[in-house]
VEXDREN-2710 file (C-alpha; in Angstrom, 1 decimal):
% VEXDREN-2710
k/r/px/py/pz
1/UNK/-62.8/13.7/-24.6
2/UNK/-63.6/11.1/-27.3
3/UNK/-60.2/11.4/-29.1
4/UNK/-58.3/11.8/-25.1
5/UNK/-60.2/8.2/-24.6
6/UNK/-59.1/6.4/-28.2
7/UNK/-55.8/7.8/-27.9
8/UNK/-54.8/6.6/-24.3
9/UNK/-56.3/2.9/-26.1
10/UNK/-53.8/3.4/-28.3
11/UNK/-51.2/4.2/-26.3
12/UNK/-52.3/0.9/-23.5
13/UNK/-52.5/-1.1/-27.0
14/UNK/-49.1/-0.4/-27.9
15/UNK/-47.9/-0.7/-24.6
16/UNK/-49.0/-4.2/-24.5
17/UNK/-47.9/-5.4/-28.3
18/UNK/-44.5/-3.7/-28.7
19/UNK/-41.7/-4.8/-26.9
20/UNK/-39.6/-1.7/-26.9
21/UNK/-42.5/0.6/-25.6
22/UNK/-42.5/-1.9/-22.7
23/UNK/-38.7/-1.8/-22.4
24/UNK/-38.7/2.1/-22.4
25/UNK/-41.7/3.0/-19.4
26/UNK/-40.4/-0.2/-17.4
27/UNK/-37.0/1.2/-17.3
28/UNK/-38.6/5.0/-16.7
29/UNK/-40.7/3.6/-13.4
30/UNK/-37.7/1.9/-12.5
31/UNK/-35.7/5.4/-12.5
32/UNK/-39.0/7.5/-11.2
33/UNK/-38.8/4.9/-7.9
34/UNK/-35.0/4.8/-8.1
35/UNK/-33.7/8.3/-8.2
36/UNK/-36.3/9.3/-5.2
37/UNK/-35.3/6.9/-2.6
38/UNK/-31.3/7.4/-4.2
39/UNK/-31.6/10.9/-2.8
40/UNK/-33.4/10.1/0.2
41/UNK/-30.4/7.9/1.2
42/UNK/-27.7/10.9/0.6
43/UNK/-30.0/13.6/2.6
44/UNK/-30.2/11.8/5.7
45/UNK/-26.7/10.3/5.5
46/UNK/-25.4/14.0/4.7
47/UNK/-27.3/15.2/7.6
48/UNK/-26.6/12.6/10.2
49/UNK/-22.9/12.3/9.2
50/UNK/-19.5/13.1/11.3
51/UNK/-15.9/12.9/10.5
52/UNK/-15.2/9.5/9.5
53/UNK/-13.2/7.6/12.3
54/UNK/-14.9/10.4/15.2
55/UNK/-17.7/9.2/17.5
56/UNK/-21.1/10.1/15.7
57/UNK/-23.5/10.9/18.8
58/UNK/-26.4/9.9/16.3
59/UNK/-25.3/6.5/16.3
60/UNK/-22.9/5.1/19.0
61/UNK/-24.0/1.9/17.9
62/UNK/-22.4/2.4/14.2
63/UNK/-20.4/5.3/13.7
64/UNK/-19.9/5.2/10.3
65/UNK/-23.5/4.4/9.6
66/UNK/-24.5/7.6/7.8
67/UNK/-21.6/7.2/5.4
68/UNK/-22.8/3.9/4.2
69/UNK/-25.7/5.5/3.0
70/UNK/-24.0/8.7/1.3
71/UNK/-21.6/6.9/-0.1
72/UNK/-24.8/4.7/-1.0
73/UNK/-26.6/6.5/-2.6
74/UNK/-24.2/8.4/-4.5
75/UNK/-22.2/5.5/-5.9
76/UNK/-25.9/4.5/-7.3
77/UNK/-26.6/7.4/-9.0
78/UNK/-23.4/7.7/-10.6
79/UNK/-23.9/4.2/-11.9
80/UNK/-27.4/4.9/-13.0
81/UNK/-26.5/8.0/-15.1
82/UNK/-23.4/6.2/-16.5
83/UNK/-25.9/3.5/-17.1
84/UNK/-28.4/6.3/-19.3
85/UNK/-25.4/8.1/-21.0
86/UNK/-23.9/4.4/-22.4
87/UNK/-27.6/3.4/-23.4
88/UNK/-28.3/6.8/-25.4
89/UNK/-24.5/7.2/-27.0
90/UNK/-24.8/3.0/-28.2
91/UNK/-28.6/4.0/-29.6
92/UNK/-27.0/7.0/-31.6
93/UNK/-24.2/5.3/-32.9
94/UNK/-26.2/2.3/-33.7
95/UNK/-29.2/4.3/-35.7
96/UNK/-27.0/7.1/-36.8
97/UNK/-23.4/5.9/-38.3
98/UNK/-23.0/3.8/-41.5
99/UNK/-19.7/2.8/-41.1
100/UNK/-20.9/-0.9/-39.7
101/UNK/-24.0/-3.1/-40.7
102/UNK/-27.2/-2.8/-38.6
103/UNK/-26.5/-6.2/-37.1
104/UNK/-23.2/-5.3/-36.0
105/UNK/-24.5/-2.2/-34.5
106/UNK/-27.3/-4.2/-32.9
107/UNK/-24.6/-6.5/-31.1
108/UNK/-22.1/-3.8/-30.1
109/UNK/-25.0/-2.4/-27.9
110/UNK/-26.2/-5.5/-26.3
111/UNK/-22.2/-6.0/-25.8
112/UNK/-21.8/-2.8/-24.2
113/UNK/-24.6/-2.8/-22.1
114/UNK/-24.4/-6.5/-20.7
115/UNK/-20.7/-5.8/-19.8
116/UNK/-21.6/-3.1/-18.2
117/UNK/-24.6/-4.7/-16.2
118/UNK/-22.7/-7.6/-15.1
119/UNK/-19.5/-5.2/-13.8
120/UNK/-22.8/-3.2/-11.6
121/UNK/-24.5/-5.7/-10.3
122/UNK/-21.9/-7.7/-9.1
123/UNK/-20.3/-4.0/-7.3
124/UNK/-24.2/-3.8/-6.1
125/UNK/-24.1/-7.5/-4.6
126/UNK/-20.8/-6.7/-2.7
127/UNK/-21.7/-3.0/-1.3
128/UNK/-25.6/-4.9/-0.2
129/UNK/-23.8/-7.6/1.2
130/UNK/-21.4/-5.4/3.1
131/UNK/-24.0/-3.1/4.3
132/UNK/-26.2/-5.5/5.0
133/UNK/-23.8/-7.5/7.8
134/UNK/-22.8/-4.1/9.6
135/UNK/-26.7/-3.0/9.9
136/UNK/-28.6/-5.8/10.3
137/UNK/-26.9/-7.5/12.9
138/UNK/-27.1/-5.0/15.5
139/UNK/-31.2/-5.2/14.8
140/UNK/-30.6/-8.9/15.1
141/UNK/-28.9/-8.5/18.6
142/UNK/-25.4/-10.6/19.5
143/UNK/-27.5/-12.8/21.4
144/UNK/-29.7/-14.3/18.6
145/UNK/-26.6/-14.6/16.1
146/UNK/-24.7/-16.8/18.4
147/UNK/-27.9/-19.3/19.0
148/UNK/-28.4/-19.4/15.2
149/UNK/-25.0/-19.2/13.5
150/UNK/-23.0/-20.6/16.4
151/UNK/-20.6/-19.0/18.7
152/UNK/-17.1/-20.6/16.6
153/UNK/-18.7/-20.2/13.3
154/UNK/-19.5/-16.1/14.2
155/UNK/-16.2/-15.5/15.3
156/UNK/-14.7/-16.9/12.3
157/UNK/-16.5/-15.1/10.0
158/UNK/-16.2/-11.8/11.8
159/UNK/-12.3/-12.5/12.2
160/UNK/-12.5/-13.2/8.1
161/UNK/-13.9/-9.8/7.4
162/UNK/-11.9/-8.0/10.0
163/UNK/-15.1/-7.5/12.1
164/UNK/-13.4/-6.5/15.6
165/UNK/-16.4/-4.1/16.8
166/UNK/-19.2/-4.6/19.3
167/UNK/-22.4/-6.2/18.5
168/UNK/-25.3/-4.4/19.8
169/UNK/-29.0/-4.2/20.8
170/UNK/-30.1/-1.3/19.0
171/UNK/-32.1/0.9/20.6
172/UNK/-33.8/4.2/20.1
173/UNK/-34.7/5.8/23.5
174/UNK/-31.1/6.4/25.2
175/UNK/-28.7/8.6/23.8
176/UNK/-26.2/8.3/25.7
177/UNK/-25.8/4.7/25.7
178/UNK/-23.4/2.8/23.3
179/UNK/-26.1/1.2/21.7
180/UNK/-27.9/4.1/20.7
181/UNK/-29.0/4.8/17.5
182/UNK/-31.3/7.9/15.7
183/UNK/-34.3/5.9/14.7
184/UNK/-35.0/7.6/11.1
185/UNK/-31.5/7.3/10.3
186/UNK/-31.1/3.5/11.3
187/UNK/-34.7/2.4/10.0
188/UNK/-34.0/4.6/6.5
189/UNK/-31.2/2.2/6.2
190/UNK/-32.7/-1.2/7.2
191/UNK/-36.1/-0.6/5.3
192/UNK/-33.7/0.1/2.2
193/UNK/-31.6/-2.5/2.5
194/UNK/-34.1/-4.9/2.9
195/UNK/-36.4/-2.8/-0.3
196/UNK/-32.9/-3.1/-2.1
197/UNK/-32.4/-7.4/-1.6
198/UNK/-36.3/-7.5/-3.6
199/UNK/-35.2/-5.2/-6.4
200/UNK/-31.9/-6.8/-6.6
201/UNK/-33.7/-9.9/-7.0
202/UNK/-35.5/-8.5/-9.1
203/UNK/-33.5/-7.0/-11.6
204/UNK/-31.5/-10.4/-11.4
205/UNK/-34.0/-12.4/-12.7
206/UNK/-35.4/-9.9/-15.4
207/UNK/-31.8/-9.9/-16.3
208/UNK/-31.2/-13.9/-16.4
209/UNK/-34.6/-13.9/-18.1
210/UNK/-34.4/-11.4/-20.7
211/UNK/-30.3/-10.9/-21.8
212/UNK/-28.8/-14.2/-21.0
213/UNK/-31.9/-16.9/-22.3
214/UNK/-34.0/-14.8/-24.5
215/UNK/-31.5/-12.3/-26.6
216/UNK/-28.5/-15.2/-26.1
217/UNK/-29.9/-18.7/-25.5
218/UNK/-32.9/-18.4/-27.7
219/UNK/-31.0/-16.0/-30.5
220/UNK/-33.6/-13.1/-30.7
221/UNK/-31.4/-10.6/-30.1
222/UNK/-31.8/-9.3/-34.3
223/UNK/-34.5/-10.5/-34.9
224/UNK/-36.0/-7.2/-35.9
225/UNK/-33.5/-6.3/-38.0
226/UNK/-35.0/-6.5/-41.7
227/UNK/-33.9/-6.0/-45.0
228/UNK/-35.3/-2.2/-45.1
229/UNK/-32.7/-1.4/-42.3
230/UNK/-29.5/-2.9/-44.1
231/UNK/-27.4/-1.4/-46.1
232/UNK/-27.6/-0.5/-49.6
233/UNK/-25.2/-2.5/-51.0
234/UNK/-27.1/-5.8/-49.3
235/UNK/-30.4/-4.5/-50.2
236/UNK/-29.6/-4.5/-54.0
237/UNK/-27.5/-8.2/-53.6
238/UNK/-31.5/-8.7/-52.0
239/UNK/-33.1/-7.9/-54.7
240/UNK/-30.7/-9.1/-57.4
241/UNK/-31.1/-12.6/-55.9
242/UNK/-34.7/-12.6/-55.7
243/UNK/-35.0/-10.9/-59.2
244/UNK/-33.3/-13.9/-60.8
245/UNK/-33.6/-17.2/-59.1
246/UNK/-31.7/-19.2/-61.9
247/UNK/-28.3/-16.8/-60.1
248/UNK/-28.2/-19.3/-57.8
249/UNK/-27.7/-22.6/-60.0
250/UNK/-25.4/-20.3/-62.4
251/UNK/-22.9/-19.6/-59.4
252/UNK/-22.7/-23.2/-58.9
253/UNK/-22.0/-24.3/-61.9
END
């Protein structure tokens, strides 16, 4: 029990002086939470869908409402695994090949991987935003849009997107009205939605915060990198220079 107890100290010590450790079981919640609610989205979507373009007697209100959540969800997960595969190959190539200087290596991964964020998150903005507009305004209700957007600006912006379809009052009780909806199925979607705009958020700001003004603005993105991880041919130029210091004033001359 004694050596359980110093061990998980250990373990809570590292994880709150090294960085990587950190890194690694923030990014492994962040799938735990992720891949859950991910497959939650592409069950009930699967289960509640119809043909695309047919009337979906699960939701009159938005037909293709179930398909915005398959297609959801599995889009994400694609991305996601894409997302662990390019991480894992740029680790291996980076710790395992010596045809390129650890620095190098060190760059071509942040490279990889911030390309690579920037192309996701701005797909994720656009799908959220898309989503967002074709669920959230029948739980809004026409009425209430038009009092706070205004009547001309709503139309324009519906006739921007090509928004030609009814606006409804959602409700949850009568079937076979046109503004029926399955409650699990429409509250699944608006409770992630809305889950989704604070991790968005989220994940924006860790990204702004940690990529773009810690590894780029304030140049720590090698700063690890020592002399024991260089090459061979460096380390002996190291050790060469710091084994004669009159080298130095030689060259010059």
């Amino acid at each position: 029990m004694g050596l359980e107890c110093i061990a998980y100290g250990k373990r809570c010590e590292g994880f709150l002086t090294d960085r990587e450790q950190r890194k690694v079981w923030g990014v492994g919640i962040l799938y735990v939470l992720g891949f859950p609610i991910l497959i939650l989205m592409i069950v009930v979507g699967a289960l509640k869908a119809t043909t695309p373009g047919e009337n979906n007697p699960n939701c009159p209100a938005e037909p293709n409402l179930p398909w915005f959540l398959l297609t959801g969800g599995v889009g994400i997960t694609f991305l996601l695994l894409v997302r662990i595969g390019l991480n894992n190959l740029m680790r291996c190539m980076k710790n395992y090949l010596k045809c390129c200087h650890d620095v190098a290596g060190c760059f071509c991964e942040f490279s990889c991987n911030l390309i690579y964020d920037i192309l996701v998150m701005v797909m994720m903005v656009m799908w959220m935003i898309t989503v967002t507009w074709w669920v959230f305004r029948h739980k809004v209700g026409p009425s209430k849009l038009y009092t706070v957007i205004g009547r001309e600006n709503l139309d324009l912006f519906r006739a921007s997107i090509g928004d030609n379809d009814t606006i409804h009052d959602v409700q949850f009780t009568d079937p076979l009205s046109e503004s029926y909806c399955d409650h699990l199925l429409f509250m699944v979607a608006f409770v992630l939605l809305s889950f989704g705009w604070i991790v968005l958020t989220g994940a924006l700001i860790v990204f702004l915060a940690d990529k773009i003004f810690n590894k780029i603005v304030c140049c720590r993105l090698c700063r690890d990198v020592t002399h024991d991880q260089l090459p061979e041919t460096d380390t002996e130029q190291v050790r060469l220079h710091s084994n004669n210091p009159n080298l130095s004033s030689t060259t010059d001359l």
